[in-house]
N, C-alpha and C positions, 0 to 999 in steps of 0.2 A: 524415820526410825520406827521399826515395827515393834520392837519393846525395851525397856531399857536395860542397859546392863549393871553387872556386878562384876566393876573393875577395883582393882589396887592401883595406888601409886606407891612406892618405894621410894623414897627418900622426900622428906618432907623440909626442904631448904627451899628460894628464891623459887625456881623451878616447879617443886613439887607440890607447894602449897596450893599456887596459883593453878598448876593443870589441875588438881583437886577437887579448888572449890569451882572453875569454871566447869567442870565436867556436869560436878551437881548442878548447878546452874542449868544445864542444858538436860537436865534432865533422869539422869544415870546416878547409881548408888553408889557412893564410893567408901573405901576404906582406906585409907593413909598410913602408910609405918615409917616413924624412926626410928634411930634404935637409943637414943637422947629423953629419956623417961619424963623429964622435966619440961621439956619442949612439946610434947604430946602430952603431958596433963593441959597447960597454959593454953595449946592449939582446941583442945576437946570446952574449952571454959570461953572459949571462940576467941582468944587474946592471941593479937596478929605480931607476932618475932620483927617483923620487916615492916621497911615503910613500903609501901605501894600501894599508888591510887585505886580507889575502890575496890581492892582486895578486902580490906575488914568488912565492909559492909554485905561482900559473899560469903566471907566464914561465918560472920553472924547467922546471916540466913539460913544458910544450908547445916550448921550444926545444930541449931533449931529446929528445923523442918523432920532431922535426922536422916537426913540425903549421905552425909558428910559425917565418918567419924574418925579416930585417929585411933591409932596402936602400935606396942613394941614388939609385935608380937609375930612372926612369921609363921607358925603356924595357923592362926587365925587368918593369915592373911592369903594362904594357901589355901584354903578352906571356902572363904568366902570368894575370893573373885573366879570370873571367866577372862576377863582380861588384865592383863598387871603391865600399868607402867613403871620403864625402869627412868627415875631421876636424879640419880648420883651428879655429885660434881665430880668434876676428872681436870684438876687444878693440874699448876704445872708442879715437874716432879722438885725434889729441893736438889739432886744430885745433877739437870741438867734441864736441855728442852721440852724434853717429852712430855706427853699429859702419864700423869698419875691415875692409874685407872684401880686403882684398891679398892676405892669404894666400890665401885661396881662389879669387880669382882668378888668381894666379901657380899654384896646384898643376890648375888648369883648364887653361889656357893649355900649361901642360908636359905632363899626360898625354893627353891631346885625341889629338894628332898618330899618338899611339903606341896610338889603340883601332883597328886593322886590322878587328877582326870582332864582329859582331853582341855587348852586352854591356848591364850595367845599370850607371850613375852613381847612387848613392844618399847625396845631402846629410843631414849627422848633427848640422851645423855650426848653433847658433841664428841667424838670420840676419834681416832684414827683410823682410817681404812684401813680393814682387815678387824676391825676388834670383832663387827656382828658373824662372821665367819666363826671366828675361834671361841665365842659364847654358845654362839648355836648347838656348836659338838660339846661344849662343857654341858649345857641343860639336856642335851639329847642324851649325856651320857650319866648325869647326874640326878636328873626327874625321875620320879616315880611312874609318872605317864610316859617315858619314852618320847618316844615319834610324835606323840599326840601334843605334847608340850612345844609350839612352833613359836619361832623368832620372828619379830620383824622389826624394821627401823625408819623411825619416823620423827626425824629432827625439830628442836625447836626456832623457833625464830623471833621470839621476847626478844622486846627493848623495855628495861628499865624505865620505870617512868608512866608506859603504855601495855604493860604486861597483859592487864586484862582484856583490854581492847581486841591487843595483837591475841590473843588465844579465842575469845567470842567473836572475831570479825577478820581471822585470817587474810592475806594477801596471796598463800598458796598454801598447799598442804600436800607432803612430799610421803611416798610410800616404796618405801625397801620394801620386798615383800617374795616370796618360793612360792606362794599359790595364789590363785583365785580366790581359794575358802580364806584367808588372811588379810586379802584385800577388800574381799565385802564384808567384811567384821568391822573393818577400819571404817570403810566408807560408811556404816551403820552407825556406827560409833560417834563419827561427826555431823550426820545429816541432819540434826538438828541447827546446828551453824547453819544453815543456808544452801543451797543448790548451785548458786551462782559462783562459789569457791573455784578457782581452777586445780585441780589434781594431776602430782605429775608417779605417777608408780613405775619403781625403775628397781634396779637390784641393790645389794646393799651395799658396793663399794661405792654407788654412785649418791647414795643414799645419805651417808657418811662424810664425802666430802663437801655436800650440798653446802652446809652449815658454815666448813670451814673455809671454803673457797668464798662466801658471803661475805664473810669478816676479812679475807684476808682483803678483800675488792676495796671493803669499803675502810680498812685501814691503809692500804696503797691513795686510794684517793686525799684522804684526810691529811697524810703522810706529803703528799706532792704539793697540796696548795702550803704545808708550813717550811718545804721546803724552797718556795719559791718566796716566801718571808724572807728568808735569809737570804736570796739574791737582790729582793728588793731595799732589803737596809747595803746591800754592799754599793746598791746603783743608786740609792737614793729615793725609791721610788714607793710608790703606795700598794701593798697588798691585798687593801678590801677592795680599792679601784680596778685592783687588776682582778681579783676573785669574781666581782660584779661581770665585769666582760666576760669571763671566761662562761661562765652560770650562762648565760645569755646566750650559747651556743647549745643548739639542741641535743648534739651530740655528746655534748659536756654533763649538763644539767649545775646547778645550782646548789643540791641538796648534799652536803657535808663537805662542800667547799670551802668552808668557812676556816680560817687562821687562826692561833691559837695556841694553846698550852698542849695542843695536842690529846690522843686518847687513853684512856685507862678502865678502870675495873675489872671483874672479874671472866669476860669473855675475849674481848681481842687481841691483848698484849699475850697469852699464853695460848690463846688458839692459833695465832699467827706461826709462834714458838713451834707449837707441835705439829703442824700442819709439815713447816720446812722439815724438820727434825724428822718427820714418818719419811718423805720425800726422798732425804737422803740413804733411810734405810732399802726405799725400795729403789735406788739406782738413778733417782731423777731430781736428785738435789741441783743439779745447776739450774734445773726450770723455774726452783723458787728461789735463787741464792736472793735476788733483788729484794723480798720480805726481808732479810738480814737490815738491808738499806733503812726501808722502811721504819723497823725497829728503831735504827740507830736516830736517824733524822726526828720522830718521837720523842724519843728522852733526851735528844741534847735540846729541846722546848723546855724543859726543864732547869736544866742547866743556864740557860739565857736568860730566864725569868731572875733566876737567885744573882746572874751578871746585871741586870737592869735595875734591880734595888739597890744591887753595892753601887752603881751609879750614883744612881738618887739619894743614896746617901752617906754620898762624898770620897766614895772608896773604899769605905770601911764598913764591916757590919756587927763587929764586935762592940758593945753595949747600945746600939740602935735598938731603936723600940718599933716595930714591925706591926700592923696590925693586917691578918690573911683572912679575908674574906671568900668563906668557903672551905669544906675540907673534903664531903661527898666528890667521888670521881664527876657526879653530872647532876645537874638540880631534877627534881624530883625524885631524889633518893638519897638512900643512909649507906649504899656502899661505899667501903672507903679502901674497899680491897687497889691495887696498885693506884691510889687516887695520884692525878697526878698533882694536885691542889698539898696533899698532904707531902707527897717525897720534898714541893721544894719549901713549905714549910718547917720540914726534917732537918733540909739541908741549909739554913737559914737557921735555927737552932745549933747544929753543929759549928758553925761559924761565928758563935757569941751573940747571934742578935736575942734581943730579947721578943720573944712572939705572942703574940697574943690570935687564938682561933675563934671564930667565930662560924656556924654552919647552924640553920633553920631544925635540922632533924638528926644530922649523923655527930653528936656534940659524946653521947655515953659512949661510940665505937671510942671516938678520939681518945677519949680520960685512958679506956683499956687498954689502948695499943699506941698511943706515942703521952706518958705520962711526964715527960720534961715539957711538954706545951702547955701553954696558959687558955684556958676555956673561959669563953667570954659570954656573957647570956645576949648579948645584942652585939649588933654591928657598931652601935656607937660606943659601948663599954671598951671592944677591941681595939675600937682608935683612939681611944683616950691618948690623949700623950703621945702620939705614933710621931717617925717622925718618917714615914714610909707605910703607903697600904695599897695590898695587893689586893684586885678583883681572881679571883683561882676558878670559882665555881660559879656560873652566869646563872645563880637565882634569880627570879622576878624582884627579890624583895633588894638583892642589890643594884639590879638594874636604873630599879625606882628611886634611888638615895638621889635626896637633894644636896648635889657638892655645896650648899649655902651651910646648908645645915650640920654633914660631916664637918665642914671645915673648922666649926667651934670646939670642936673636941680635941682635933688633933695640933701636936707641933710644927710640923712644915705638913704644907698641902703638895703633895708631893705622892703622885697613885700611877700604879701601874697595870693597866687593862693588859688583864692577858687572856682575855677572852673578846676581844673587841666587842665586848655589848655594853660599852657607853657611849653618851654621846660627846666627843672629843670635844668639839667645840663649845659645849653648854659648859664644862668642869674647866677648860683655859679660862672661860670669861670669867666663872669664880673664883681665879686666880691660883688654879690646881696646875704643875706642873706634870703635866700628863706624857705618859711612854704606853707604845703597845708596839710589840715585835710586828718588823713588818711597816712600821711606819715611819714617812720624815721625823 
């Protein structure tokens, strides 16, 4: 890097926080805007909104250092950067599949006016093919700089959990990009990450789909092995047995083979959505119809799970005392956006059982957005009395539960792994009536 720059980020959520303080991190002055005045005071006092590993300890730093600041302020933010990323969510829409792209269009719309001089717009935001086309012409036609105000797109590819890592230690770094001068910006821009990065610079429909054709892969995969769950309870047969074999083939690989509750949060359930949804606008909806599958075979994981408790307990689930281990979509985080841990403790509540939640970090999302659940400070308070307890979210710390020890708390030992990360046979011997989809 021959000097460092003076970028913005736009939208200070999951996303923006993290490219922010990695950016400082590596070196570059940043400035962050919300438009959340409360959020950017807390952010500027270095108090981290989100749980994610070793992000607090780069906001600390770099709000410290003064690398890193935050603001509501679009003008200021116009002012200060050369380069501005855009980090909007673009959730799904509530009237149908589509991504919701408001956000991004309102943080367009507002700093546009306020680029006076030659600069770069770089979209970070997943978004549908064709959005960086029809921003381009909004900013071209909306900046103050004209021409000189240029777009590029350059997707993220955070996992939850490993956000920092994935952003200081990339696996690729993809570049939409109309020039040369846009591309050696970017490439400047991350040379401090390392040299050995592979770079793929392509245009921006290709740019755009990168992200969503990612997710929809690795939700097709995830999707296949829990539908082979459900053939192996019809045959009898064992699905981590068969997962292991399958993994074992090179061409297969191992990694998100795994059986389950299935996926959620805030990237793959509504990227996959929009992804089909764009598909059919542009003519080629039968190429993706199978995502539809995909979908379906996901949530009825759900549905199976709240089928395997009324099982266990006895048919009925109306005044059962339920104890749901986990509410986070995935351990190492407090997202609880489409968690699938939460819909079927939802659905398990609606059905009279009596619930009791228990989660390591995402416990104040729960209170706010499903307030008929019972919040439990531990995993053994949850089972107090249970006469039913589901594993949902494969923390370490329920991994580690000694079935000796749950077992004094609750009413019938009686648990349903729907994450197969226990050990079946160590919770039989403790005399735990054990179920996991997928299994004799």
């Amino acid at each position: 890097m021959t000097k460092p720059y003076r970028m913005t980020v736009i939208g200070s959520g999951y996303l923006g926080i993290t490219h922010a303080a990695c950016m400082a991190e590596a070196g570059h002055e940043v400035l962050a805007l919300d438009i959340d005045a409360e959020r950017v005071t807390r952010l500027n006092n270095a108090e981290l909104p989100i749980h994610e590993k070793d992000l607090g300890g780069l906001l600390e730093r770099h709000v410290a250092s003064g690398r890193l600041r935050f603001t509501t302020s679009y003008e200021e933010a116009g002012a200060f950067g050369d380069v501005h990323f855009l980090c909007l969510g673009t959730p799904q829409r509530s009237d149908g599949f589509a991504a919701d792209l408001s956000q991004l269009d309102a943080a367009v719309d507002s700093l546009a006016p306020h680029l006076v001089r030659e600069c770069l717009i770089v979209g970070k935001s997943t978004v549908p093919v064709g959005t960086a086309e029809r921003l381009a012409a909004r900013i071209e036609d909306k900046a103050a700089a004209g021409v000189r105000a240029e777009l590029a797109w350059n997707p993220e590819f955070l996992r939850e959990g490993f956000a920092v890592a994935d952003t200081l230690h990339p696996d690729r770094i993809v570049l939409g990009v109309r020039s040369e001068h846009a591309e050696r910006i970017l490439r400047d821009v991350y040379a401090p990450l390392g040299h050995e990065i592979p770079y793929v610079v392509t245009d921006f429909a290709t740019a755009e789909l990168v992200k969503s054709a990612a997710n929809a892969f690795l939700a097709t995969k995830i999707s296949y092995i829990n539908a082979m769950a459900e053939v192996c309870e019809s045959a009898g047969a064992d699905v981590v047995r068969l997962s292991e074999a399958l993994g074992l083939d090179e061409r297969i690989g191992g990694r998100f083979l795994r059986p389950g509750l299935g996926f959620g949060g805030g990237c793959l359930p509504k990227d996959i959505r929009a992804l089909w949804t764009r598909a059919e606008e542009l003519g080629a909806g039968s190429a993706l119809s199978f995502l539809r599958e995909v979908d379906a075979i996901n949530l009825r994981r759900r549905e199976r799970v709240v089928d395997l408790a009324r099982e266990l307990a006895g048919g009925v689930l109306a005044g059962r005392k339920v104890a749901v281990l986990g509410a986070a979509f995935k351990p190492d985080s407090d997202d609880i956006r489409d968690s699938p841990a939460l819909a079927v403790a939802a659905a398990l509540d609606r059905q009279g059982a009596v619930v009791s939640v228990h989660d390591p970090v995402a416990l104040d999302h729960v209170r706010k957005a499903y307030p008929t659940l019972n919040c439990a400070a531990s995993a053994s308070a949850a089972a107090q009395y249970a006469q039913v307890v589901l594993l949902l979210t494969e923390w370490r710390d329920y991994v580690e539960l000694d079935p000796e020890e749950l077992g004094t708390a609750v009413a019938e030992r009686r648990i349903v792994d729907a994450r197969h990360a226990l050990a079946a046979d160590r919770w039989r011997a403790a005399g735990w009536e054990y179920r996991a989809m997928g299994r004799p």
